[in-house]
C-alpha positions in Angstrom: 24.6 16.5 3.9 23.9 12.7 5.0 25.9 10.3 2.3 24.5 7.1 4.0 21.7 5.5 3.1 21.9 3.8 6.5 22.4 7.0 8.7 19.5 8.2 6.9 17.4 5.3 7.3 18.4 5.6 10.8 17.5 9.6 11.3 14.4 8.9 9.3 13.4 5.8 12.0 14.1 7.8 15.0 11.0 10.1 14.6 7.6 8.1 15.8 5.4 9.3 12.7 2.6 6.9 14.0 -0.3 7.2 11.0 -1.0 9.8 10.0 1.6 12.2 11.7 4.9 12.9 10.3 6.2 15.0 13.1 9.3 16.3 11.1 10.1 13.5 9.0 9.3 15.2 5.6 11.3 18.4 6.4 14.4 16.2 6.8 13.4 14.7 3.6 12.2 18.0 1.7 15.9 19.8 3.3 17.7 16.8 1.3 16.1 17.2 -2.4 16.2 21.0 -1.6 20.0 21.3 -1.3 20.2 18.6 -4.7 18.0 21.4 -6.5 14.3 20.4 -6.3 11.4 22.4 -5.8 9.0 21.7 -3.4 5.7 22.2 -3.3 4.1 20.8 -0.1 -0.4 20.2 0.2 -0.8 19.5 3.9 -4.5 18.6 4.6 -5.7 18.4 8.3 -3.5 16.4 10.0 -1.5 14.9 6.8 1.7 16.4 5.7 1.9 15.9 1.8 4.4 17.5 -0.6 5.4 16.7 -4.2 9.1 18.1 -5.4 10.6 18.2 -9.1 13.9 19.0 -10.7 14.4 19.3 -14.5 12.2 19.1 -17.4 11.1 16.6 -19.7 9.8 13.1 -19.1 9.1 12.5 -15.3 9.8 9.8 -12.9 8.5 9.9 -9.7 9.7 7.8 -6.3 6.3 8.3 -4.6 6.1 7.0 -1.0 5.0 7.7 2.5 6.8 8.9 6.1 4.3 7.3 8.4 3.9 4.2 10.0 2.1 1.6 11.8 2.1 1.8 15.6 5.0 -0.4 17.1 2.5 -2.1 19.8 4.2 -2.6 23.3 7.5 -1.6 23.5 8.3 -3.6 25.9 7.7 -6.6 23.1 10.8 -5.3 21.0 14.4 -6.2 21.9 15.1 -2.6 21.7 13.0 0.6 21.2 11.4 0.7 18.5 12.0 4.2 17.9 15.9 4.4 19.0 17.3 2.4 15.6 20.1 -0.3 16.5 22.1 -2.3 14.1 23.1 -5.6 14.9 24.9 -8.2 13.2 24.2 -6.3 9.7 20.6 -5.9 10.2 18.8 -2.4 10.9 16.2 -2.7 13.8 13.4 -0.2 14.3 9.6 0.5 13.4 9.7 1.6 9.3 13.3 0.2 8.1 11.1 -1.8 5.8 8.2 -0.3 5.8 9.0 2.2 3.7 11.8 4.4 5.4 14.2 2.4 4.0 13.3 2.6 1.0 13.0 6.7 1.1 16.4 7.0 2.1 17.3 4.6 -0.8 15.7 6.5 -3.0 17.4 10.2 -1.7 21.0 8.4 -1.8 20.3 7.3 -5.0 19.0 10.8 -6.5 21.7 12.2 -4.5 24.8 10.1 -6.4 22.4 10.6 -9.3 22.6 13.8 -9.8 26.3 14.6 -8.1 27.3 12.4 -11.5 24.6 13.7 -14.4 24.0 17.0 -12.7 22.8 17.8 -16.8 20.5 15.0 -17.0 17.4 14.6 -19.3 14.2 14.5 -18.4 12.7 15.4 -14.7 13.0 13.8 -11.1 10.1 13.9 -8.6 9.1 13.1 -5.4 5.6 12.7 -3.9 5.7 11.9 -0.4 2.5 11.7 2.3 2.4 10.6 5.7 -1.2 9.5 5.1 -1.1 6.1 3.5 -1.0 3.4 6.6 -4.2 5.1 8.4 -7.2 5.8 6.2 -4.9 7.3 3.0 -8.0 10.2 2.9 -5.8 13.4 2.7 -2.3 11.4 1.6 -1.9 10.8 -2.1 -5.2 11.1 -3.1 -5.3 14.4 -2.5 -2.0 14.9 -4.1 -2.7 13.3 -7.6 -6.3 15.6 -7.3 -3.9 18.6 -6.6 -1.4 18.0 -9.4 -4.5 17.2 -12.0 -5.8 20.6 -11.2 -2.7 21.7 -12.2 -2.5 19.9 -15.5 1.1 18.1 -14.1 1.7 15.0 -16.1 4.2 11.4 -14.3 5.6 9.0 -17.4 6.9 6.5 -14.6 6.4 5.9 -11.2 8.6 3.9 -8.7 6.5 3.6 -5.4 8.7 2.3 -2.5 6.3 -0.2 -0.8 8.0 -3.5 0.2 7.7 -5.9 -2.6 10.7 -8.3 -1.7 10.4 -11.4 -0.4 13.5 -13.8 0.1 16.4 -11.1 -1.6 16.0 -7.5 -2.9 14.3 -7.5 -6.5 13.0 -11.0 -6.4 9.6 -9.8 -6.9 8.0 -6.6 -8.1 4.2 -5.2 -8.7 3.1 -4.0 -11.9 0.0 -3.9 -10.5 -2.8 -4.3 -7.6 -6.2 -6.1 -7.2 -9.4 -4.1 -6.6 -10.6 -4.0 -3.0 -14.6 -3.8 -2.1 -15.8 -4.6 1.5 -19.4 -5.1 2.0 -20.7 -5.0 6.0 -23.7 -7.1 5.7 -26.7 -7.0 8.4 -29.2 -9.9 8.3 -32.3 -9.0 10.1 -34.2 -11.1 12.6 -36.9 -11.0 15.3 -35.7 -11.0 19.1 -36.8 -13.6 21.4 -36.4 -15.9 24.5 -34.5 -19.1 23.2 -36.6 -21.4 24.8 -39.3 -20.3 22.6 -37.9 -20.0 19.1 -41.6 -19.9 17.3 -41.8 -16.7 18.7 -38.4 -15.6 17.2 -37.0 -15.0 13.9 -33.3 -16.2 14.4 -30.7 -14.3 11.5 -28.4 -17.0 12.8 -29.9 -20.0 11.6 -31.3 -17.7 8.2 -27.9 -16.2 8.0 -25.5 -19.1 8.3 -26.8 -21.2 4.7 -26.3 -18.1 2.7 -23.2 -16.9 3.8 -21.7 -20.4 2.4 -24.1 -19.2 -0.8 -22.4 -15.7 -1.0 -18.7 -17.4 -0.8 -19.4 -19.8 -3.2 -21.0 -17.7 -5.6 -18.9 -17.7 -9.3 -16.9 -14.4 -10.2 -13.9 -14.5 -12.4 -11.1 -16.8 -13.3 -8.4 -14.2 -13.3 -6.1 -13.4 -16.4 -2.5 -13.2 -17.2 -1.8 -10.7 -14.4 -4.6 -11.2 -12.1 -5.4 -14.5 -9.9 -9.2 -15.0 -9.3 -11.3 -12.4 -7.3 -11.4 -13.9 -3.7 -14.1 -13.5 -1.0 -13.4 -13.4 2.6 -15.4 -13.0 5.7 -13.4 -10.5 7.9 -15.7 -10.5 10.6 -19.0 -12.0 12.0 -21.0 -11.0 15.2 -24.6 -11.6 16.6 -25.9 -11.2 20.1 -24.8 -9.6 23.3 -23.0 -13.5 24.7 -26.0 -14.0 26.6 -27.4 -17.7 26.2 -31.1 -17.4 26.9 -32.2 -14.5 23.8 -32.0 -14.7 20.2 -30.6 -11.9 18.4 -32.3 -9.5 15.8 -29.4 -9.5 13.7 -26.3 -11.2 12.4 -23.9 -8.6 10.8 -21.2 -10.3 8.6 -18.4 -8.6 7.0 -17.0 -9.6 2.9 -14.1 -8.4 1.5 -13.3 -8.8 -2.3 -9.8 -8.9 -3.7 -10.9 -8.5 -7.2 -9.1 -8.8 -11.1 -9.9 -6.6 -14.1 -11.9 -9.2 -15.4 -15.1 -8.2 -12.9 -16.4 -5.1 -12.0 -17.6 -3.5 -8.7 -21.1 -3.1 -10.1 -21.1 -6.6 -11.7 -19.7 -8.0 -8.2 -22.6 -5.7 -5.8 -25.3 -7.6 -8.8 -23.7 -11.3 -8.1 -24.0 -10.4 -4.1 -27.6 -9.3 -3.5 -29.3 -11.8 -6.1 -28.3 -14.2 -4.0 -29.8 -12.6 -1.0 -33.0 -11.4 -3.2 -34.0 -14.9 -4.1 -33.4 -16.3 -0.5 -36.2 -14.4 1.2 -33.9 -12.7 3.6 -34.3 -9.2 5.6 -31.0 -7.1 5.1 -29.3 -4.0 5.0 -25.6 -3.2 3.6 -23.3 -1.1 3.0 -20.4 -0.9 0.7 -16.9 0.4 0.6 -14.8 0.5 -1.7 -10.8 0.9 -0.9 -9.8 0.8 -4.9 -10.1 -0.4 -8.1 -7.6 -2.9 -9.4 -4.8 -1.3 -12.3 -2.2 -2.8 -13.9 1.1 -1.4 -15.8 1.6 -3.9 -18.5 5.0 -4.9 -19.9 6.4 -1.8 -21.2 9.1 0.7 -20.9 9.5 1.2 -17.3 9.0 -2.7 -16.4 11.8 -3.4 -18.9 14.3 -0.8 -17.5 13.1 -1.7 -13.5 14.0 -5.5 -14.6 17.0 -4.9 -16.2 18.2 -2.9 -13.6 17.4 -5.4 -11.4 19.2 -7.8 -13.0 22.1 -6.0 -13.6 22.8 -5.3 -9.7 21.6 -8.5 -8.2 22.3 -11.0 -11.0 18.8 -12.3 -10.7 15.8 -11.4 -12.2 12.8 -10.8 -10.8 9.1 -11.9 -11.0 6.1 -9.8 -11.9 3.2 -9.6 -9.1 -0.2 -8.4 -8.5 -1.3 -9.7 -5.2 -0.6 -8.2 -1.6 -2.9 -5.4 0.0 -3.7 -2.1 -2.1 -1.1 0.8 -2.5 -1.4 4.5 -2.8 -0.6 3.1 -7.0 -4.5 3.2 -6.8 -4.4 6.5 -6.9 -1.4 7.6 -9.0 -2.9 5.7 -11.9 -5.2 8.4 -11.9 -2.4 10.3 -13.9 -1.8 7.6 -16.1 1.9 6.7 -15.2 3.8 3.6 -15.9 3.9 2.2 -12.2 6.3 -0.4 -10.7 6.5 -1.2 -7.0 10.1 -1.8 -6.0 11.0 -2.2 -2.0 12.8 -3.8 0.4 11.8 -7.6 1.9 8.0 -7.9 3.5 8.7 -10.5 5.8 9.3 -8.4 9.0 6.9 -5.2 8.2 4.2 -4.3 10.4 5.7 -6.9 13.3 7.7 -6.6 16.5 11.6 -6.2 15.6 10.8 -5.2 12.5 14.2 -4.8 10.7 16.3 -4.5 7.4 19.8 -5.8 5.8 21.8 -3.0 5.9 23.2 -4.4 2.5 19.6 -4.6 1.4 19.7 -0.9 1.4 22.5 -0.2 -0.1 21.7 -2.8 -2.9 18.0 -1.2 -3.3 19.7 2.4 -3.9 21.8 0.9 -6.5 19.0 -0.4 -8.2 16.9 3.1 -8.0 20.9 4.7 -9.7 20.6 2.6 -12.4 17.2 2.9 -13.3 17.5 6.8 -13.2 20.5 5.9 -15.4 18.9 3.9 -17.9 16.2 6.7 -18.8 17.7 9.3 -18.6 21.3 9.0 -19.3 
């Protein structure tokens, strides 16, 4: 069996598991825990290749990540394949060594020295893995957490392996996420020949003063874990780039990064009385990608921070902000959740890359934790 967590970073990296294919991946990775004892229990849907895996009884932890990953772009932008891992100078090149295959092969070394030691340990190990999560995370976790609620399964703590690093491994982990809402909104207008604008009804012109309305508009002031809901605008677009016609619409796009102090419902209210009491013509539509959670200070926080400190000699800080995780969906089952991963600086980009001691420190820290609860 692989003892490296490099080699298996590396095996792992070689595989192009583009979103939301895994194309072999998670049989590497389902081959490993099956030799250390697990059983697997694999929920492929369509295209996704999901499994979940357990060993023991007792209270559970769960590493929960994913196998897939962003596409690499041009290859011909990398200094090397992005697909044929190199190490250089200490440093792991390749598409995923971040972002989270890494961190995956942390987390088998780990179990793996785990378990060689405390082969009698207390409590229960698990692994739930998708290759669904950097594409639209439809048939990934979320249809694993629906799969193990049907079968009444219960998670006590859950380590998800998503990059939380910045400057040196531990430095910063989440103990939670922010909501995410996107609104696509389409002001209506009258077309029309520019050089006769009385004839017209530009959305432009309407549009423009109360899209500085809807961005200014008051939500929340954040809390203890939470930094104020933000608005955005994504994306704005009106006409076909011809100069002589006024459009009949202006569509804008809002996303919402929001706390636990507002709601999605109090946030949709906020939004359209602003465009109710400015006489406008609109349509929208809403999306929502999560809702924000949060994992207070409490058991697992205390172990993850202690292990933390015990292997790096630092200790790290508590976060909510950065993108959503597939944590919105675990919560589901209630868990403790803490998101522990390599460093972000280099993940989704060209020559994206990891310190090979970065790895082998990150697999130390996921040892100790197991060590901590259940030893």
């Amino acid at each position: 069996m692989i003892c490296s967590v490099t080699e298996l970073s590396k095996k792992l990296i070689q595989i192009p598991s583009i979103s939301p294919k895994d194309l072999g991946c998670q049989d590497i990775i389902m081959n490993f825990l099956s030799k250390l004892g697990f059983s697997i229990k694999e929920i492929n849907v369509n295209d996704t290749k999901n499994f979940w895996a357990t060993r023991g009884l007792g209270k559970t932890l769960t590493f929960a990540g994913h196998t897939d990953v962003v596409s690499p772009g041009e290859y011909n932008h990398w200094n090397n394949n992005p697909f044929d891992p190199i190490v250089k100078n200490g440093i792991l090149f390749g598409r995923g060594a971040s972002d989270m295959k890494g961190a995956l092969a942390a987390m088998l070394i780990a179990s793996k020295r785990f378990i060689k030691k405390h082969s009698n340990h207390k409590g229960r190990l698990s692994f739930l893995i998708t290759s669904d999560e950097e594409s639209s995370a439809i048939d990934g976790t979320k249809k694993i957490v629906d799969y193990l609620i049907s079968q009444k399964e219960v998670i006590d703590y859950c380590i998800i392996g998503e990059p939380t690093s910045i400057n040196k491994i531990g430095d910063c982990i989440k103990n939670g996420r922010r909501g995410s809402l996107t609104a696509k909104l389409k002001i209506l207008g009258i077309q029309g020949h520019i050089a006769y604008p009385h004839l017209a009804d530009n959305p432009i012109h309407r549009g423009l003063p109360i899209i500085l309305r809807l961005l200014s508009m008051p939500l929340d002031q954040g809390n203890t874990f939470f930094s104020p809901t933000s608005i955005n605008v994504s994306n704005i677009r009106a006409g076909n780039g011809n100069s002589n016609i006024i459009p009949d619409s202006l569509l804008t796009q809002f996303n919402f990064r929001f706390s636990n102090e507002i709601s999605e419902d109090q946030i949709k209210l906020k939004f359209i009385k602003i465009l109710e009491t400015n006489n406008v013509n609109y349509s929208i539509k809403w999306y929502l990608s999560g809702l924000p959670f949060i994992t207070k200070k409490r058991f697992l926080t205390n172990i993850v921070m202690k292990s933390i400190l015990s292997i790096t000699k630092h200790k790290p800080v508590l976060s909510t902000d950065g993108g959503t995780s597939d944590g919105r969906f675990i919560t589901k089952l209630n868990p403790e959740i803490i998101e522990l991963g390599l460093t972000n600086n280099t993940i989704h980009k060209v020559n994206e890359c990891v310190k090979i001691s970065d790895l082998q420190t990150l697999a130390l820290i996921y040892e100790d934790i197991m060590k901590k609860l259940f030893i």
